[in-house]
C-alpha positions, 0 to 999 in steps of 0.5 A, spaced: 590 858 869 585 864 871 578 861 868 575 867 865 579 867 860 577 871 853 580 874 848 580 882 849 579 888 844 580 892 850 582 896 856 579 900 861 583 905 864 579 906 871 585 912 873 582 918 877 576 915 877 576 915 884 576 922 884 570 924 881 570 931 884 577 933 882 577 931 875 577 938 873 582 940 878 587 935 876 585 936 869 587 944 869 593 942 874 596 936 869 595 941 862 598 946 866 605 943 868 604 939 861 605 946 857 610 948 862 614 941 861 613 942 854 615 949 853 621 947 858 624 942 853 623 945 847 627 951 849 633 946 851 631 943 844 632 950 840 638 954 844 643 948 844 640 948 837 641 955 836 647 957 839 653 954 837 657 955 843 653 950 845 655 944 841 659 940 846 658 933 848 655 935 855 649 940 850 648 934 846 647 929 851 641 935 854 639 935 847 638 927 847 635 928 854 630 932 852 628 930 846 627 923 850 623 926 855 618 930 850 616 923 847 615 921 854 610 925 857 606 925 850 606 917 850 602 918 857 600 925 858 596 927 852 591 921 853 591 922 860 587 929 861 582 927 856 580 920 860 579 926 864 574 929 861 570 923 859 566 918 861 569 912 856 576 910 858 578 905 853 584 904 850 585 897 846 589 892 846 594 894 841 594 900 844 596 899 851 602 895 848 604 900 844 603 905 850 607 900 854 613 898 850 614 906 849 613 909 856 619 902 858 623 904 852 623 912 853 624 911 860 630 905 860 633 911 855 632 915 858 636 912 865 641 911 860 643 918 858 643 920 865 648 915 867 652 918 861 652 925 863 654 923 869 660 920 866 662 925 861 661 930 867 667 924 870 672 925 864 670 932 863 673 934 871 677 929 872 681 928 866 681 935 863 686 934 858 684 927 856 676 930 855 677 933 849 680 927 844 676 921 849 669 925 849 668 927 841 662 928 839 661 923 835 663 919 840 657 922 843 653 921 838 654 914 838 653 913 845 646 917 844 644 911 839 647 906 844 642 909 850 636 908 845 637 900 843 638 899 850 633 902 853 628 899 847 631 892 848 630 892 855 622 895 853 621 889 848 623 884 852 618 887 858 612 888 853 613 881 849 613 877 856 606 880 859 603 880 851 605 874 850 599 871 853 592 872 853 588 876 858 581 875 862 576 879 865 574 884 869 579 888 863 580 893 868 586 897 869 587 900 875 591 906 873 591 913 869 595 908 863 598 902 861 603 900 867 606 894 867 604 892 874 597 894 873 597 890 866 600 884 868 596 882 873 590 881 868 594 876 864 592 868 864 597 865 865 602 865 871 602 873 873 605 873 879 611 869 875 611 875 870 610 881 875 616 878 878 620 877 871 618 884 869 619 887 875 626 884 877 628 887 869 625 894 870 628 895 878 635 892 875 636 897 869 633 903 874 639 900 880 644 899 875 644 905 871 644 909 878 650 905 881 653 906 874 652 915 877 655 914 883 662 912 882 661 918 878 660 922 883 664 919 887 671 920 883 667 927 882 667 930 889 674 927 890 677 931 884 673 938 887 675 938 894 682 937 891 681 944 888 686 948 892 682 955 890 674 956 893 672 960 886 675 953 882 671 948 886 665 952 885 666 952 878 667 945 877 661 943 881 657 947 877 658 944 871 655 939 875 649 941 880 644 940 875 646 934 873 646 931 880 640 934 882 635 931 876 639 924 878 636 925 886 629 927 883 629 922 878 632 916 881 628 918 888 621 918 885 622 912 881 625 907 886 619 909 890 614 907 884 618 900 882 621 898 889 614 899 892 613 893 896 607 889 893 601 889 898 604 895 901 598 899 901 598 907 897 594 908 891 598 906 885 595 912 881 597 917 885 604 914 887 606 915 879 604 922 878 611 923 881 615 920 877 611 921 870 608 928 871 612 932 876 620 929 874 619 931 867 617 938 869 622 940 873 628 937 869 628 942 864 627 947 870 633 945 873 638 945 867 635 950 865 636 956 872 641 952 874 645 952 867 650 959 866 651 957 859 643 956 857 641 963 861 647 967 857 644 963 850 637 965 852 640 972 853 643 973 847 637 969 843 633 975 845 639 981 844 639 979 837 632 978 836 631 986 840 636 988 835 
């Protein structure tokens, strides 16, 4: 038990302040790319609305994707940029919690509904004739719901073990937002036990979703290069490309935030940035320039907005 034990109201998000000179920078760079990631997930929101050639089970998976992601950023980013442009960085406890359980719930989800493109992309190449009657859309529905309750119940069980307790002073936090790691060690009781719990619980969902992919992938590439013409091999790992280039972005900078070895050196603040600001740009960028349908939707959204 840590003998500067309180009762804390609230937090300070010590973030950027390391930068004071590159505030403004940052500020500009990270609204930036915010807008972009915005504008970019919206779109994939509205065409595989909008366009009914685009109501398969594989554009709804994209739709809960984005959809997942949109929330994610703006649990993080919108008060982010403006700790940039103030001196007072608080964030109350409640708060912090609240920030916590939806960052873990919206980014366990987020893993999940990776993992189940991938395995829709496996039946929808490997078995072809099967895909339509095992790949439904209201199957797909139901398994978006099942990507939600578990990427939350993971969340609630992480946020319930670090806000268990109380926490002392300094009621510094050594990051831009409310980072498990960075909160946890402010904790009262045995920190060290609960950063190992919570960590072990993050780094098991993030392998096991990843693991679940690469099966997938697996089967996948055996199927393509079975493919006797170069044209259907081509058009059979398209489907697919974009798909498994979000993974390596996705799954890459994430496993070097969570499977970063504790005193390892790096400051934790820059090393997210990654995984919480650049990841959810460049998803919608992939799918969207890398998507044959999505580029004919949007062309045909502005033919008929032309005409």
């Amino acid at each position: 038990m840590k003998a500067n034990q309180t009762v804390l109201k609230e937090f300070i998000l010590v973030g950027f302040s390391s930068y004071p000179h590159m505030r403004t920078f940052l500020f500009v760079l990270f609204f930036g790319l915010y807008l972009l990631t915005l504008t970019g997930n919206l779109a994939i929101l509205g065409l595989t609305w909008a366009d009914r050639s685009l109501h398969t089970p594989m554009y709804l998976f994209l739709r809960a994707l984005s959809f997942s992601e949109t929330c994610y950023t703006l649990t993080i980013i919108p008060k982010m940029l403006a700790d940039l442009l103030t001196e007072k960085r608080s964030i109350s406890v409640p708060g912090c919690g609240l920030q916590m359980y939806f960052f873990l719930g919206l980014g366990g989800t987020h893993c999940i509904i990776l993992t189940l493109m991938g395995y829709d992309r496996f039946l929808a190449i490997c078995h072809p004739l099967r895909y339509p009657l095992l790949m439904t859309n209201v199957v797909c529905g139901h398994l978006v719901v099942s990507a939600w309750a578990g990427g939350f119940l993971i969340s609630v069980t992480e946020t319930a073990l670090i806000f268990g307790g109380s926490f002392c002073t300094p009621n510094l936090i050594h990051h831009f937002f409310c980072h498990m790691r960075a909160v946890v060690r402010l904790s009262c009781l045995d920190s060290d036990l609960t950063e190992l719990v919570v960590t072990m619980v993050s780094v098991s969902g993030l392998m096991g979703t990843f693991l679940l992919i690469i099966p997938t992938y697996v089967f996948i590439l055996s199927t393509v290069f079975r493919i006797p013409s170069a044209e259907g091999k081509q058009k059979a790992f398209s489907t697919c490309a974009s798909h498994l280039t979000v993974v390596i972005v996705h799954f890459g900078f994430a496993a070097i935030v969570y499977l970063k070895p504790e005193g390892s050196g790096g400051d934790d603040t820059l090393i997210a940035v990654p995984y919480t600001v650049i990841t959810p740009f460049l998803s919608p960028l992939i799918f969207s320039l890398r998507n044959r349908d999505m580029k004919n939707a949007f062309r045909k959204l502005l033919a008929k907005r032309s005409f």
